[in-house]
N, C-alpha and C positions, 0 to 999 in steps of 0.2 A: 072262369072268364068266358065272355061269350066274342068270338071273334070272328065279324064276318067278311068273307071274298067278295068284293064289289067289283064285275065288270072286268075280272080277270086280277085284280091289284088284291095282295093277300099280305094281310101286317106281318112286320118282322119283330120280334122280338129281343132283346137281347138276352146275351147269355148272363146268368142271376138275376133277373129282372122279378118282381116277384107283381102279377095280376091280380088283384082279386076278381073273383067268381062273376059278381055282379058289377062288374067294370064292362064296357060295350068299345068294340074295339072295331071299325068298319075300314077298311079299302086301303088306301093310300097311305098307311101310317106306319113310319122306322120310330124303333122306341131301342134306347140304350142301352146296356149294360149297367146291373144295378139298380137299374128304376123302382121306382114304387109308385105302383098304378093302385091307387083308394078305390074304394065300394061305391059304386054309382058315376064313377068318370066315365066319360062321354067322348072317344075320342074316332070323331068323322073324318076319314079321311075320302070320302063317298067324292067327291067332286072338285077336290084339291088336296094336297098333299101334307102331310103332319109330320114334322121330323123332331122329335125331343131325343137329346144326348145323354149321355151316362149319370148316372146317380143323381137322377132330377127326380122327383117326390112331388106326384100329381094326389093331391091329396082330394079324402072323400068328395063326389059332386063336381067335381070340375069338369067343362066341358073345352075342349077346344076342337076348332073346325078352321078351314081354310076356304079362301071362293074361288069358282070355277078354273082350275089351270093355274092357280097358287099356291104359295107354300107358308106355311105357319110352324115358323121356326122356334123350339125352347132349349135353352142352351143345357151344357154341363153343369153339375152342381147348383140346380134350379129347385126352390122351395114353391109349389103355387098352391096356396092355403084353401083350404074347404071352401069349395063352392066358387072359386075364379070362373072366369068366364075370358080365355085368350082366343081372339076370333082375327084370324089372318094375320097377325103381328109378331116380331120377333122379338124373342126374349132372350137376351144374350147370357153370357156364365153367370153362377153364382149371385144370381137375381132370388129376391124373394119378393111373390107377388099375395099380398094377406089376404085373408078368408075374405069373400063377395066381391070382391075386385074385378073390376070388368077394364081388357086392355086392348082396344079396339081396332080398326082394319088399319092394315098401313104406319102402325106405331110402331117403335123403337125403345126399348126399353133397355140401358146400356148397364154394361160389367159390374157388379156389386151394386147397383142400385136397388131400393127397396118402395113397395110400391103400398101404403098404406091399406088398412081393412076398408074397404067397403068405395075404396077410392075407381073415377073412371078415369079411365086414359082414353082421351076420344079420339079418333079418326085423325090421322097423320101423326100425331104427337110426339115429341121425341125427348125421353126422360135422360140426360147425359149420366156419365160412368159414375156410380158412385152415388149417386144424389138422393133424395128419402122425398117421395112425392105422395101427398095426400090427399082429401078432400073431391069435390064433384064441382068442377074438373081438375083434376090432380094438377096440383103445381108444386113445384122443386120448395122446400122446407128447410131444407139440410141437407147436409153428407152424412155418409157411412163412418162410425173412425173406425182405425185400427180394432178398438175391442169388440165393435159389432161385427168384422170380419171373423174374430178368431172366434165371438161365440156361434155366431152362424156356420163356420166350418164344423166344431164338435157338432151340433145339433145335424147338418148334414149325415154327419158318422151315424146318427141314431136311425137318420131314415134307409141309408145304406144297408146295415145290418139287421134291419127287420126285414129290409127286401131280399135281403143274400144268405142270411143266417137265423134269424128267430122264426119268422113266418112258414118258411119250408117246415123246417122241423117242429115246429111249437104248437100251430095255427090248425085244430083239430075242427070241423064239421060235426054238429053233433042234434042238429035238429036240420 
């Protein structure tokens, strides 16, 4: 992983957290316990501050950043799919935000909400608890039910344990 001190501010990591190598981790950035930081995440904390919670799954390419003297918050039990892009917004628990998803300054993305592939969330926006938003500009589609909780909870368990248990021991460097 490459982790840098910006300006005196030096990321924290959590304990089981698992980086990868080519993950970029700058300045102002508390990352969880559990996490799993993908190959090519991007996480700026250079000019505002980054706070992602336990067993959140920043998956490959994702970048998030926060603006000057701001925080860009990702909750617990957070899925943000290949290639997200969370720029100053907060992503409350158990959100899952799909691969190219862009969730913009100042938005709100509430508890179990799912935020479709390739969807934006623009500048102020505010997804309520639970709801399935799609499309450019994301608009509310549906709820979550019950069984999209329970399989998004197992699927959580997987990014967990690759971060805390496979990847440490498994995850061999070989070129």
């Amino acid at each position: 992983m490459t982790i840098y001190e910006f300006e005196g501010k030096v990321p924290k990591i959590g304990k089981g957290a698992y980086v990868f190598d080519e993950a970029v981790i700058i300045g102002d950035v508390e990352i969880g316990e559990g996490c799993y930081i993908g190959a090519g995440a991007v996480l700026r904390g250079d000019y505002g501050t980054i706070r992602v919670g336990d067993n959140t799954a920043v998956e490959d390419n994702c970048t998030i950043h926060a603006r000057p003297g701001e925080i860009c918050t990702i909750g617990n039990n957070v899925t943000l799919g290949h290639g997200a892009i969370i720029h100053n917004a907060t992503i409350k628990d158990w959100v899952v935000v799909g691969m190219g998803a862009i969730v913009s300054d100042y938005s709100t993305v509430g508890e179990w909400a799912a935020i479709g592939e390739g969807a934006v969330v623009k500048n102020k926006s505010e997804i309520p608890d639970g709801a399935i938003a799609v499309g450019v500009p994301a608009k509310v589609v549906s709820q979550t039910s019950e069984e999209y909780r329970k399989q998004w909870t197992e699927f959580k368990g997987i990014y967990t344990d690759l971060a805390t248990n496979r990847y440490p021991d498994g995850l061999k460097k070989i070129g």
